[in-house]
KOLMARPA-588044 format. One line per 10 residues: number of its first residue (from 0); their letters; for each residue z, y negated, x negated of N, C-alpha, C. Coordinates in pm, whole numbers, plus 32768, in hexadecimal, padded with zeros to 4 digits. Layout:
N
NUM = a = Z,Y,X,Z,Y,X,Z,Y,X ~ ...
END
This chain:
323
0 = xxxxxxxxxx = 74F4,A3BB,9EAC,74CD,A337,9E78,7514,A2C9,9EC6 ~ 7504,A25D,9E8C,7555,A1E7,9ED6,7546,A1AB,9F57 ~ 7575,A187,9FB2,7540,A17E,A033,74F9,A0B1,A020 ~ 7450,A0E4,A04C,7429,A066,A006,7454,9FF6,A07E ~ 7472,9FFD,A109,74C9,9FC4,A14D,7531,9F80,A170 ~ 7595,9FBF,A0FB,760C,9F8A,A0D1,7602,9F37,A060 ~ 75A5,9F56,9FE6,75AC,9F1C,9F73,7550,9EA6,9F78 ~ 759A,9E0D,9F7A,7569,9DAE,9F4D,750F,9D93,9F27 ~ 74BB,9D2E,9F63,7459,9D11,9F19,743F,9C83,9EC6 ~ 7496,9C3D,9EE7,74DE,9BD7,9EAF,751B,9BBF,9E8D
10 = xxxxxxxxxx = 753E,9B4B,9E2C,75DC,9B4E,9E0E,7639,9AEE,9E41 ~ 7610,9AAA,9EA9,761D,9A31,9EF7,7678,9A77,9F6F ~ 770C,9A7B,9F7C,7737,9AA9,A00E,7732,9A99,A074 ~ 76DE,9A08,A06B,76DF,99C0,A0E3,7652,9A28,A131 ~ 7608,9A67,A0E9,75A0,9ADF,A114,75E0,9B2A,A141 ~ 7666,9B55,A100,7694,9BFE,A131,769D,9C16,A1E1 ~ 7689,9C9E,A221,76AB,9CC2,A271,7755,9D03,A26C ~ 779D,9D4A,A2D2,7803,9D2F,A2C6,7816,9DB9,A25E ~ 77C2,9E41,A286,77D1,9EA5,A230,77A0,9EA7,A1A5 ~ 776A,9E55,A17C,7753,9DF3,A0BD,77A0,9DC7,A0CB
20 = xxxxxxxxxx = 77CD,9D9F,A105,7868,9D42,A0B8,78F7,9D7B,A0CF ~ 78F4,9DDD,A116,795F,9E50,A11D,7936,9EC7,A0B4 ~ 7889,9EB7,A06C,787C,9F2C,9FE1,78B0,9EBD,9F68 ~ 7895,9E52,9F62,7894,9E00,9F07,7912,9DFD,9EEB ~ 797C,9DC6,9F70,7A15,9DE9,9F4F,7A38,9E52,9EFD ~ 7A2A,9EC3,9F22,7A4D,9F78,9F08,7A2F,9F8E,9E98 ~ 79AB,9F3C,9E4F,7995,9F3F,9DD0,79E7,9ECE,9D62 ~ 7A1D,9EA6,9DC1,7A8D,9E37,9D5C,7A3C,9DB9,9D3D ~ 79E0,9D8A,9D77,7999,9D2E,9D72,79E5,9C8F,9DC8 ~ 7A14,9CC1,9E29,7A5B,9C3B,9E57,7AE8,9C85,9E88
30 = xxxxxxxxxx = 7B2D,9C1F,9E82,7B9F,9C32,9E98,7C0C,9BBA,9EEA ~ 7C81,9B98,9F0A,7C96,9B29,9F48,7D19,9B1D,9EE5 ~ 7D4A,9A97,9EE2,7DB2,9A59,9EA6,7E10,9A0B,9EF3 ~ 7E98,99CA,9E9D,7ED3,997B,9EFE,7EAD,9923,9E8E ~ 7EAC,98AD,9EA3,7E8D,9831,9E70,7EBB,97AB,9EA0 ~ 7F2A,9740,9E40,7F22,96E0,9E6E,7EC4,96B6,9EBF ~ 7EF3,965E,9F34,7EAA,9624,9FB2,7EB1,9577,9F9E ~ 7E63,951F,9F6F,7E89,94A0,9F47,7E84,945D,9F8A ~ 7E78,9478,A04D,7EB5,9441,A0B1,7F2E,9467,A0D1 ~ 7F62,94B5,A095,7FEE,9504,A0E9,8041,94F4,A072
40 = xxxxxxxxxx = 8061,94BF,A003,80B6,949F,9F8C,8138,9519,9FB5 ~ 8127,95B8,9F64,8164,95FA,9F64,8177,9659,9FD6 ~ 8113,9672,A00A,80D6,96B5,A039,8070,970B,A032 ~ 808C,9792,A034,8004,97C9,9FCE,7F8D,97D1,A042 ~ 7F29,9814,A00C,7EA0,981D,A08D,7E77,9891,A048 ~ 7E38,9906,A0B4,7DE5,9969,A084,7D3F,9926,A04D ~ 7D26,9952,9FD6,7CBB,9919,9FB2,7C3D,99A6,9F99 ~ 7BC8,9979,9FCA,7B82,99FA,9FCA,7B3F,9A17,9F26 ~ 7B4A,9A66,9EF6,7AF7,9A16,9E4F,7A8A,9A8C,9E12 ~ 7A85,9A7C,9DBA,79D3,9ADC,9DD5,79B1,9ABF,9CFF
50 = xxxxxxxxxx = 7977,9B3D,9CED,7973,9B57,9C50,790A,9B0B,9C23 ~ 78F2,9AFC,9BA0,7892,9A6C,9B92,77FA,9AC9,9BA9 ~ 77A6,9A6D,9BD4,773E,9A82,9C09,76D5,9AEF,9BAE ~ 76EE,9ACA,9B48,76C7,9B21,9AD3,76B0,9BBF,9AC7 ~ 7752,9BA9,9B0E,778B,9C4D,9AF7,7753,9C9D,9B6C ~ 7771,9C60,9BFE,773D,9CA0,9C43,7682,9CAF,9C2D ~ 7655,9C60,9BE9,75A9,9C7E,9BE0,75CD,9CEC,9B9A ~ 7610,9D06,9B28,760C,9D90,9AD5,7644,9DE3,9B22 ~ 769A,9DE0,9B82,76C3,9E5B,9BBE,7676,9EA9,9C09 ~ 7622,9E51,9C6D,75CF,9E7F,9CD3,754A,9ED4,9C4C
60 = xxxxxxxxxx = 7514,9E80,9C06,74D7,9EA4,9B95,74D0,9F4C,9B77 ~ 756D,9F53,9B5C,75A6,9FDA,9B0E,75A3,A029,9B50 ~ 75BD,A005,9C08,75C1,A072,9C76,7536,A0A2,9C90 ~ 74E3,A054,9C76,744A,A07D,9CA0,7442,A0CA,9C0C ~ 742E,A0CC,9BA4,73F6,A108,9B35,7433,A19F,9B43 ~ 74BE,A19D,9B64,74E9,A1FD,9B54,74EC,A269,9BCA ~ 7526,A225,9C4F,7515,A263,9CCF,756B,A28B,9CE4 ~ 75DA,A26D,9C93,766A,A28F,9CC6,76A2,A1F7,9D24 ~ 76F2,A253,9D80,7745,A239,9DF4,77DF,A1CA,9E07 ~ 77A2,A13E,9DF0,7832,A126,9E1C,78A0,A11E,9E77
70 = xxxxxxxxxx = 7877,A187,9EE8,78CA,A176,9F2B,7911,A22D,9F36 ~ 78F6,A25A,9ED5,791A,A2F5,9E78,793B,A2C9,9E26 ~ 7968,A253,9DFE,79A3,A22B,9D8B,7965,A25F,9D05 ~ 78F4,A293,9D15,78A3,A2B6,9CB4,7897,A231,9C37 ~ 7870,A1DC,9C6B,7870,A142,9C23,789E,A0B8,9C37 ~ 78CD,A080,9BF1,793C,A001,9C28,797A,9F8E,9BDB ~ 795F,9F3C,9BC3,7988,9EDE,9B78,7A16,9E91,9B78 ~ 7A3A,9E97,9AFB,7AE3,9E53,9AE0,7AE2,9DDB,9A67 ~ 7B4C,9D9C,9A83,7B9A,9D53,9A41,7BF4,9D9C,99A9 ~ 7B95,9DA4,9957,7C0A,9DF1,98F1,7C18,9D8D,9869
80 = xxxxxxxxxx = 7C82,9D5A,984C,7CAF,9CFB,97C1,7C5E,9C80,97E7 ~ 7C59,9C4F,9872,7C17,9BF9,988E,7B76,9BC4,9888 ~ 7B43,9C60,984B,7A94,9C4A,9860,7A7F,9CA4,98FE ~ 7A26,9C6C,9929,79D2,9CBD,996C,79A2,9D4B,9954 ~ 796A,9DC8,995D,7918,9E1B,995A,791F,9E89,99E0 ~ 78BC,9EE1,99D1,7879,9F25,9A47,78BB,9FE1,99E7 ~ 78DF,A016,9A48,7946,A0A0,9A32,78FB,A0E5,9A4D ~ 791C,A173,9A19,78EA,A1D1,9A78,793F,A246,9A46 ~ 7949,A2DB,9A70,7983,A311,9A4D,7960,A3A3,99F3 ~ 7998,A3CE,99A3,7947,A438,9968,78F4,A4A3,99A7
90 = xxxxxxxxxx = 791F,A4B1,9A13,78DE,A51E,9AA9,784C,A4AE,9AAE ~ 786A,A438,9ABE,77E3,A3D2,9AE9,7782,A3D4,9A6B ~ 77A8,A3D6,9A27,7741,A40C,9987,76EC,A48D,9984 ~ 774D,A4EF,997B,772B,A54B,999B,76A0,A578,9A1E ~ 76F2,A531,9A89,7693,A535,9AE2,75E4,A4FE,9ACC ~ 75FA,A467,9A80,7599,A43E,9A73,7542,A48F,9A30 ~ 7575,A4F3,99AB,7518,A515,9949,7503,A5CC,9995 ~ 752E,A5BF,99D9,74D7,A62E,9A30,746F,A604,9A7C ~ 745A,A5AD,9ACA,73FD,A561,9B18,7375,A52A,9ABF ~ 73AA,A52C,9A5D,731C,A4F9,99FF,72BE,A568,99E3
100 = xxxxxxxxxx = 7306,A619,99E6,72B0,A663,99E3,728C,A69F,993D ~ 72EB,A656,9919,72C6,A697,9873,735A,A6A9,9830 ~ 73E2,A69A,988C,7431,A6CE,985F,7434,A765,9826 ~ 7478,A7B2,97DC,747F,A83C,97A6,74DA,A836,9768 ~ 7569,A83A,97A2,75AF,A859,9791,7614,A836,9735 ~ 7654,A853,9712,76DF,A822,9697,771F,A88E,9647 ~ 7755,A898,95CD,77A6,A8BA,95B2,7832,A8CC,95DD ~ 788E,A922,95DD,794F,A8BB,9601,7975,A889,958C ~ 79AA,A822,95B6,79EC,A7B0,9558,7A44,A7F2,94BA ~ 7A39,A7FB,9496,7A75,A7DC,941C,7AD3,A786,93DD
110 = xxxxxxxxxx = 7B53,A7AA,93A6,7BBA,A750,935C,7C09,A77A,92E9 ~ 7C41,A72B,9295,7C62,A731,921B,7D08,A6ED,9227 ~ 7D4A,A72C,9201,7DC6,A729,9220,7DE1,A6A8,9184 ~ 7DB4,A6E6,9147,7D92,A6AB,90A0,7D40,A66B,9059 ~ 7D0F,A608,9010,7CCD,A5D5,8FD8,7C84,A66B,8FAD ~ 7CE7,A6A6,8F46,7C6E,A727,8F05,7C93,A79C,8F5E ~ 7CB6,A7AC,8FC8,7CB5,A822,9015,7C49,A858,904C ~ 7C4A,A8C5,9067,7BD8,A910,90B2,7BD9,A8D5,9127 ~ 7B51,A8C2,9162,7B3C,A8D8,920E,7B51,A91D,925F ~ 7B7E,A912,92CB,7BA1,A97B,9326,7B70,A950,93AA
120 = xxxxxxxxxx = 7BA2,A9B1,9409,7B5A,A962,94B1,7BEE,A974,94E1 ~ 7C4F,A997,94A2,7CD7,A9A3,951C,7D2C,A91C,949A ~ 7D21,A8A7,9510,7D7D,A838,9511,7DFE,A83E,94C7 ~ 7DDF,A7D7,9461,7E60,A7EA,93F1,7EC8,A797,945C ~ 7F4B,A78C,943A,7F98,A737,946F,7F8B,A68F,945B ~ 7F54,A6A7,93D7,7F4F,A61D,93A1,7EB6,A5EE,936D ~ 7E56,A5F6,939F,7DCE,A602,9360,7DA8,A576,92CE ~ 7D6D,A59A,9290,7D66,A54B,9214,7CAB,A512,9219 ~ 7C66,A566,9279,7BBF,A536,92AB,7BC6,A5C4,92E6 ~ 7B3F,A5A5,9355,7ADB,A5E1,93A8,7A44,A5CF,9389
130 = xxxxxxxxxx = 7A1E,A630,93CF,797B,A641,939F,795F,A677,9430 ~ 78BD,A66E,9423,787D,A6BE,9493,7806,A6C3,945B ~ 77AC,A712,94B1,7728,A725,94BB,76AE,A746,9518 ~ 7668,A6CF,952F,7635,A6D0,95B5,75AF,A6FB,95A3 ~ 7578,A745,9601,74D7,A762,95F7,7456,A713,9636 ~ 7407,A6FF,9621,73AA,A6C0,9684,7318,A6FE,9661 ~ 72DD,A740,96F4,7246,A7A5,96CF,720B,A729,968E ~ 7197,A769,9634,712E,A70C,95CE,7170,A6FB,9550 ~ 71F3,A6E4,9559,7227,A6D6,94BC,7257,A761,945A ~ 7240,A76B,93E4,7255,A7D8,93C0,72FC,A7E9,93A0
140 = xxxxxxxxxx = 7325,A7AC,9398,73A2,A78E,9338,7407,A738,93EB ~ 7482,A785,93DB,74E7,A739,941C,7510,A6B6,93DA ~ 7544,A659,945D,754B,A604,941F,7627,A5EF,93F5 ~ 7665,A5DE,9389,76D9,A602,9366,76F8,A5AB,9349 ~ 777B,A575,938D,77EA,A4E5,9381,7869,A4FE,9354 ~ 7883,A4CB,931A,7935,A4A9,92F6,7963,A44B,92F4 ~ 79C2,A451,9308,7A2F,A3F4,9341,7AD1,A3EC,92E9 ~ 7B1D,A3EF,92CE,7B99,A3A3,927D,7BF4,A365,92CD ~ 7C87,A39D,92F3,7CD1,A388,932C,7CEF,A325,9307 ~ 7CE7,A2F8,9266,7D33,A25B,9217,7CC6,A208,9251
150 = xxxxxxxxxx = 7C43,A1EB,9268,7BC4,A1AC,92AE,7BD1,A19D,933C ~ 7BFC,A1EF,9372,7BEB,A219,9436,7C2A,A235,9475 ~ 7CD1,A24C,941E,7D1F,A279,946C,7D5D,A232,94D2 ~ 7DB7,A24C,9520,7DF5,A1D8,9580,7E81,A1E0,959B ~ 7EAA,A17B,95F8,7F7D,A184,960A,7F84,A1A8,9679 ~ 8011,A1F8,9684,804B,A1DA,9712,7FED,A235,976F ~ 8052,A230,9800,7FD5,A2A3,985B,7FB8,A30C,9850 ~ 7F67,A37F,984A,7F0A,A3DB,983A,7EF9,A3ED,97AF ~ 7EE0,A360,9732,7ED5,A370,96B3,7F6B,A3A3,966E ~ 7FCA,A3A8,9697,8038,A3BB,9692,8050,A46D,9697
160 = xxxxxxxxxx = 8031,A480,970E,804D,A50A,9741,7FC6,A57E,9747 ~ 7F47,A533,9737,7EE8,A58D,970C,7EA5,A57F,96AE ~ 7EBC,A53A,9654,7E8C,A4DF,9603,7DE5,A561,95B3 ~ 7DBE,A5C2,95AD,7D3A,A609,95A2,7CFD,A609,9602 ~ 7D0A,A60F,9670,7CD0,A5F5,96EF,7C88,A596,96D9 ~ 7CEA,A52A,96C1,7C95,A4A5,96EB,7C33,A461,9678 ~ 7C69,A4A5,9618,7C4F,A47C,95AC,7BBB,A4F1,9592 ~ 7B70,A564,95FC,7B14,A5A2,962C,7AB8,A573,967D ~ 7ADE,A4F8,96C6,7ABC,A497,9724,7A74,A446,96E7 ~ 7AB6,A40F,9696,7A67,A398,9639,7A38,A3D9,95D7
170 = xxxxxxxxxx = 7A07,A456,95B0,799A,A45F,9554,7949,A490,9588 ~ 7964,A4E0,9619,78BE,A4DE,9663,788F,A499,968F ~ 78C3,A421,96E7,7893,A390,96FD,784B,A355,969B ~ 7880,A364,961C,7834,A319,9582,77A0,A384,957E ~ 77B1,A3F2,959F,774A,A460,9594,76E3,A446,960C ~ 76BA,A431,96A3,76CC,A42A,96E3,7669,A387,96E5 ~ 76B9,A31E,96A3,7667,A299,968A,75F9,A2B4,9645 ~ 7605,A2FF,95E4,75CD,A2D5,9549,754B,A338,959B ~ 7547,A3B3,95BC,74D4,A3FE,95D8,7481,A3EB,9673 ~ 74BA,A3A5,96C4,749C,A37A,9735,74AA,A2AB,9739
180 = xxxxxxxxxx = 745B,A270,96D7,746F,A1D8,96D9,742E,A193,9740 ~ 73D1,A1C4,9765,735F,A169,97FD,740E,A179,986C ~ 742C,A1F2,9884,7467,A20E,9907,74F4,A1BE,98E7 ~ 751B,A1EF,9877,75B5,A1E7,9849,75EB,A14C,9817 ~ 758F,A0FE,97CE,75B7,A08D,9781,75F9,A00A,97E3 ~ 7691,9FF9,979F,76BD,9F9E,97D6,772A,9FD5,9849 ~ 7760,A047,983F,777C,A088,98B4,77FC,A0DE,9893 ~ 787D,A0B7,989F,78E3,A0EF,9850,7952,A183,98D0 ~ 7992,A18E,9869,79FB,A1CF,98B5,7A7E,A18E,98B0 ~ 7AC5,A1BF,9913,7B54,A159,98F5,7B7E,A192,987C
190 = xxxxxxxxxx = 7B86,A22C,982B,7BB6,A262,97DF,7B6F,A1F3,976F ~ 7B22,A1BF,974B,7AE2,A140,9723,7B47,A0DB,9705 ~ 7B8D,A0C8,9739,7C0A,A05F,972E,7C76,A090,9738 ~ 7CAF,A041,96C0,7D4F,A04A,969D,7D97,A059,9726 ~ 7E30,A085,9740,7E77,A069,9784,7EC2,9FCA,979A ~ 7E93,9FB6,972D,7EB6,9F10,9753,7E35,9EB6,9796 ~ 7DD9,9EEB,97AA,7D69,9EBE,97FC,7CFF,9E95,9782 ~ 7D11,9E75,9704,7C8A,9E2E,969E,7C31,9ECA,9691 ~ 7B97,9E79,9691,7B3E,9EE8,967E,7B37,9F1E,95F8 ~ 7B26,9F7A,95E7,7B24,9FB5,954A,7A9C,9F85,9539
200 = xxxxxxxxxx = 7A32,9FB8,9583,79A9,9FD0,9549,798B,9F49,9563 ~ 790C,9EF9,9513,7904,9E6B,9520,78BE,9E6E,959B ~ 78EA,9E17,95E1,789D,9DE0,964D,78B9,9D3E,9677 ~ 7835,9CE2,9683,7826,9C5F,9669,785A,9C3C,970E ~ 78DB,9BCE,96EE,78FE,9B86,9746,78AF,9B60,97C5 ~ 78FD,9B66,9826,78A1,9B2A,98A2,789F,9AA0,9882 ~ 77FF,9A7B,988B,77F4,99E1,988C,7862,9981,9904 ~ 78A8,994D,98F8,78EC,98DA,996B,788E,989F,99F1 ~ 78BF,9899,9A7E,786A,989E,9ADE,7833,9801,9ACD ~ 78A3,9784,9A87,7898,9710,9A9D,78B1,96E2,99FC
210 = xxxxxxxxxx = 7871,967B,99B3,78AE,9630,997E,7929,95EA,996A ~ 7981,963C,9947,7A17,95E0,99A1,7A25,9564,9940 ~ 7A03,9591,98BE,7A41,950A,983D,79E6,9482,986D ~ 7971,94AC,9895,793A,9431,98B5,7960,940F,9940 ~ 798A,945D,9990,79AB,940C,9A04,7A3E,93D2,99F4 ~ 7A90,9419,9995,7B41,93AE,9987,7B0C,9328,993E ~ 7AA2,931B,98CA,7A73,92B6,98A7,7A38,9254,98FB ~ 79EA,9283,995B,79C3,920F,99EC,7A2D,91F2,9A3D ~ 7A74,9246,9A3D,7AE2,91EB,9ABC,7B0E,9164,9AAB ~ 7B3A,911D,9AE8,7B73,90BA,9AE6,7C06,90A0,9B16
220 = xxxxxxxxxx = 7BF3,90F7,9B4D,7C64,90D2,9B8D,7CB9,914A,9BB8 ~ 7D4C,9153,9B9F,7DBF,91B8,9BA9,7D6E,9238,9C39 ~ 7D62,91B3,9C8A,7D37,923D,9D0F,7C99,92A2,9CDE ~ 7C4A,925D,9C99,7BC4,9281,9C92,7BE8,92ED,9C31 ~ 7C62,92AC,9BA6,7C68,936D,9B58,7CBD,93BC,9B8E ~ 7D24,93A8,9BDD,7D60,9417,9C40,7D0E,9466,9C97 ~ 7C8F,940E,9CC4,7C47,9476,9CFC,7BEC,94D6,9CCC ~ 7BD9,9495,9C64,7B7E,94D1,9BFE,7BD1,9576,9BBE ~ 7C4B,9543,9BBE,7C81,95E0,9BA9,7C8B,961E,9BF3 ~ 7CDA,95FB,9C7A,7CFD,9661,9CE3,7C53,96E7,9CF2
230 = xxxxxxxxxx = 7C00,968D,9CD9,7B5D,96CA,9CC7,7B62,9742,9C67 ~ 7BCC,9751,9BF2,7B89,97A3,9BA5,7BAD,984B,9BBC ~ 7B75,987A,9BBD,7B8D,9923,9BE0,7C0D,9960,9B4E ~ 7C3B,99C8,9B73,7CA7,99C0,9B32,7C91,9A02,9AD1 ~ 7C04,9A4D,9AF6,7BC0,9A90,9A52,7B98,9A61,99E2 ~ 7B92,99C5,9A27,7B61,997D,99A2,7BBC,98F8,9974 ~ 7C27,9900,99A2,7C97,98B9,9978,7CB2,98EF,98E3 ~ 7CD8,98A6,988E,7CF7,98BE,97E0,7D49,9842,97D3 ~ 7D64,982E,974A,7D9D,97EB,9720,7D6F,979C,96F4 ~ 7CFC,9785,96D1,7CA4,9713,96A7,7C8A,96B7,9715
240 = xxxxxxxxxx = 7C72,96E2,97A5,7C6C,96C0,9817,7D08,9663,982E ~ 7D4C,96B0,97FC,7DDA,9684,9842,7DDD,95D8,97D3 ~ 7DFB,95E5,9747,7DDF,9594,970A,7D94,9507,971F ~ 7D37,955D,9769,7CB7,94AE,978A,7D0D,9486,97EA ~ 7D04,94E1,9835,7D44,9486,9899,7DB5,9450,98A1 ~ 7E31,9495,9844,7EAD,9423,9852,7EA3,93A6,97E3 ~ 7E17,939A,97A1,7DFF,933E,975A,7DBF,92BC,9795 ~ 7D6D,92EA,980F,7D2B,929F,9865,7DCF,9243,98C4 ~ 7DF4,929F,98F8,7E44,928F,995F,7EA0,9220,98EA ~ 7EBE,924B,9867,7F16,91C9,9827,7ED9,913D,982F
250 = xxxxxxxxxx = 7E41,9149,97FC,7DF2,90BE,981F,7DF2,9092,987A ~ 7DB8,90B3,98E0,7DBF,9070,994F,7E65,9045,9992 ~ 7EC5,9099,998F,7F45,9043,99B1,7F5C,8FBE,992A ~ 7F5E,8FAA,98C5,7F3D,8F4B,9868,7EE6,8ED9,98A1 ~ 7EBA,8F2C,98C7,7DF4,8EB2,9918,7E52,8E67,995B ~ 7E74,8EDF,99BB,7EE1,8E9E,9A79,7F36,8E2E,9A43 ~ 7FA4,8E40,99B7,8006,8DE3,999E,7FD3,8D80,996C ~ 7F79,8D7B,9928,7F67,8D09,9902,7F03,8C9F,9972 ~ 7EBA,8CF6,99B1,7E6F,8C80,9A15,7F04,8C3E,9A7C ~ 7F51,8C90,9A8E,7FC8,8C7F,9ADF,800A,8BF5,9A9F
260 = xxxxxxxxxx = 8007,8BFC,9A24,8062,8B93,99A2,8022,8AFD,99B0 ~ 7F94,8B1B,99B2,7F25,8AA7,99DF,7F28,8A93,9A2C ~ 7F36,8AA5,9AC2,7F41,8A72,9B25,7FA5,89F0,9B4F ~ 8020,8A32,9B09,80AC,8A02,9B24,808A,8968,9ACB ~ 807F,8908,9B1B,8062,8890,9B07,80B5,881B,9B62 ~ 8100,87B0,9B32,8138,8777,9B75,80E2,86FA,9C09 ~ 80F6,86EA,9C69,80A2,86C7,9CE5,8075,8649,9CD5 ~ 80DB,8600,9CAD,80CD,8557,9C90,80EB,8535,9BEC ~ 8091,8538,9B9A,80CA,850D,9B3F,80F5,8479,9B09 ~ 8102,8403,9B56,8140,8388,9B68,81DB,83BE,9B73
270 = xxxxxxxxxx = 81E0,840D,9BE4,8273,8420,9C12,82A9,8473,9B9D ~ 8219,84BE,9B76,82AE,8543,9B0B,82F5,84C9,9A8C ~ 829D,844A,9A64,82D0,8402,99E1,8324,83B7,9A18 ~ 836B,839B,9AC4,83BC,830B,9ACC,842C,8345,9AA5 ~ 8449,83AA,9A8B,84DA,83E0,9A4D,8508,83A7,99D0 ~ 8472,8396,997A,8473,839A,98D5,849C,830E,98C5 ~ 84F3,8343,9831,8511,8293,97F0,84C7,823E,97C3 ~ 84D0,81C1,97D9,8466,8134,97A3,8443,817C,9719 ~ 83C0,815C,9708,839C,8164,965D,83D3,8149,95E6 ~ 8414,80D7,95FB,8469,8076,9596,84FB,80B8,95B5
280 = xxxxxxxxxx = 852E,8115,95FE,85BB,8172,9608,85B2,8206,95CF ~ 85D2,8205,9572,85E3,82A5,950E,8610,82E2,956F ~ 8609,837F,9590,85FF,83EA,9613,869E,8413,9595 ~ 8707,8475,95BB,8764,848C,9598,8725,8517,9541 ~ 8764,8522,94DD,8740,85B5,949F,8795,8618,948F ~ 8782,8695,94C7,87B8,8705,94C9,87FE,8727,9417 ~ 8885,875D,940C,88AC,8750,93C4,883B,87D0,9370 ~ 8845,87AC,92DD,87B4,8832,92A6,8806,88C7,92D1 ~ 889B,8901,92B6,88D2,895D,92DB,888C,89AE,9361 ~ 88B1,893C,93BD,8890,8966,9460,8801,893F,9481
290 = xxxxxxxxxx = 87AF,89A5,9454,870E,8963,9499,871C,8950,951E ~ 86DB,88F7,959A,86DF,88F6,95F3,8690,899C,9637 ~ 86C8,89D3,9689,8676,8A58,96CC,8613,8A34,96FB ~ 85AD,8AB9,96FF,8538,8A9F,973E,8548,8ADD,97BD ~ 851A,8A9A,9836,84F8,8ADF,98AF,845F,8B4C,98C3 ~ 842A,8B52,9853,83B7,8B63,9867,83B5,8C34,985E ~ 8390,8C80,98B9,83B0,8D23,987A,8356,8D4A,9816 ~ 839A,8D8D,97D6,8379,8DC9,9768,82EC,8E34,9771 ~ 8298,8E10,9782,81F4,8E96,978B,820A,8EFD,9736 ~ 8206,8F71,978B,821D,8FE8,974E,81DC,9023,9705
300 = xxxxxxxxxx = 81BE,9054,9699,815F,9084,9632,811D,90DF,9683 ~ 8095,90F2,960C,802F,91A0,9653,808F,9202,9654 ~ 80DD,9214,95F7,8143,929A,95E6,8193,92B3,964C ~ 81B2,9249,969F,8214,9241,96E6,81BA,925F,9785 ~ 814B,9216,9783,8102,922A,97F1,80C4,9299,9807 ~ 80A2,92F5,9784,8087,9391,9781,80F6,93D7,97A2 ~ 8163,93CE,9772,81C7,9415,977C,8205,9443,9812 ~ 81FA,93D0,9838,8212,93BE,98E1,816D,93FC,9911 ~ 811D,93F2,98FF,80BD,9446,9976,80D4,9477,9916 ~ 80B8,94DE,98DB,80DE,9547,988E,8142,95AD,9906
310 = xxxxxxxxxx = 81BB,9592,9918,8218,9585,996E,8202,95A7,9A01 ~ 81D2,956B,9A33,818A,9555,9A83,811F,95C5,9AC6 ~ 80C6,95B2,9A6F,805B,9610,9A75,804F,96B7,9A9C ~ 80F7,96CC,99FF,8137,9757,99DF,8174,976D,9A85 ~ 81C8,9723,9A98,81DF,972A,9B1D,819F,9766,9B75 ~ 811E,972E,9BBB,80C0,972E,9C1E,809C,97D0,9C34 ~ 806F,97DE,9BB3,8018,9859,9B7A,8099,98BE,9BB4 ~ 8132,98A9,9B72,81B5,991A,9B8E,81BF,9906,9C3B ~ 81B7,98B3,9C72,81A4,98CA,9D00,8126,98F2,9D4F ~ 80DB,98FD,9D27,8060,992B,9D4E,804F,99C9,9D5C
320 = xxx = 808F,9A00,9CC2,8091,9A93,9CD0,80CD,9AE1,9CF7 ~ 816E,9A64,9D13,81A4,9AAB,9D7A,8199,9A9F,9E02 ~ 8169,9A50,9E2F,8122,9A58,9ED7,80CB,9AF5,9ED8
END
């Protein structure tokens, strides 16, 4: 069982002792970054950063229900297609539904090379679905899942080169949820996700640790939404995020030029008119061809002010990941 010593009882780090926050690490719960430093202009800083508060309540959550081990890597939470969720591994399933005491056993997996082909238990090269069949004492009837390589299948990796294996993985995991839901629900395998990291099976976004749209909307000022980003964890950076904010960041430089435009006022205005001609003397007129030029600069559109932090921004982020 989990060592109740190590495992958190908060989700506040500023609680942790040093061995919680060396399990919390191990479980992928915090991690450190380089991050613009907005005293040191190009200079990065190690930044300590930590999963939204949410997640770790469900993690610690999942470790107690279940009693698997994160520091056996039994259970562990990742970053996959940019949601949050809590892992575990098909051995950690397994494990659990022995511990409950009413496991009985399984069938071996089953696959169909073919839409109308027979079943077999020895791994087609190319599987077309899998099946299983799991037992549990009290029920009369096993409980039997399938699965669909066109539904579940995956790229790249392991899906590539074992592609029944894995594709055995994810229909006992589906088997596995469905007959064990108190222990199991909410609780994936990596075989669970694509090789490109998006989850197959639905699972609802981690809520955001902060309001960010309403805090780029309060700023006022260039330094107050720069800080407001350097704040955001990198799990919950999107594009909608990116958007507000190079929309914000256009207003407020707009704001800057024009209070700048107002300011610029001449000191004496007696002295600025002794230049000008008597009333009763016509001022000379610019021929219509040659308008006289304006000294005044040209204010750069939103497009132009997005475009540049846009720029900017893309930047920060490409030096960051490479520190």
């Amino acid at each position: 069982m989990t060592n109740e010593l190590v495992l958190p009882n908060s989700v506040q780090p500023n609680t942790w002792n040093a061995d919680t926050a060396a399990m919390m690490e191990f479980a992928g719960l915090t991690w450190t970054e380089q991050r613009p430093d907005p005293e040191n202009p190009g200079q990065p800083k190690t930044v300590r950063m930590y999963a939204p508060t949410g997640i770790m309540a469900a993690f610690i959550a999942a470790c107690r229900r279940t009693g698997l081990d994160p520091t056996a890597k039994q259970i562990y939470a990742a970053q996959m297609g940019g949601k949050w969720t809590v892992l575990i591994g098909i051995d950690g399933m397994r494990l659990v539904a022995q511990r409950t005491g009413e496991y009985d056993g399984q069938d071996p997996i089953e696959w169909q090379a073919t839409e109308d082909g027979p079943w077999t238990t020895v791994p087609p090269k190319q599987p077309f679905s899998a099946r299983i069949r799991i037992y549990r004492k009290g029920i009369s009837r096993p409980l039997e899942q399938t699965v669909t390589w066109a539904e579940f299948g995956g790229q790249k990796g392991n899906w590539d080169k074992r592609p029944s294996h894995m594709l055995g993985i994810r229909v006992e995991s589906h088997g596995f949820r469905r007959l064990y839901p108190m222990e199991l629900s909410g609780l994936y395998t990596p075989e669970d996700f694509e090789a490109d990291g998006e989850l197959i099976s639905e699972v609802a976004p981690a809520e955001p640790s902060e309001d960010w749209l309403a805090l780029f909307a309060a700023a006022t000022t260039r330094e107050e939404l720069e800080a407001v980003r350097l704040r955001i964890p990198t799990a919950e950076k999107n594009d909608k995020l990116k958007t507000a904010f190079l929309a914000r960041a256009g207003y407020l430089a707009r704001e800057d030029a024009r209070t700048e435009d107002a300011e610029v006022v001449p000191d004496d205005p007696q002295t600025a008119d002794e230049g000008a001609p008597p009333a009763d003397v016509e001022a000379p007129q610019s021929p219509p061809s040659q308008p006289a030029p304006s000294s005044a600069p040209t204010e750069p559109t939103q497009e132009e002010y997005e475009a540049a932090e846009a720029a900017r921004f893309d930047a920060e982020q490409e030096a960051a990941h490479r520190a």
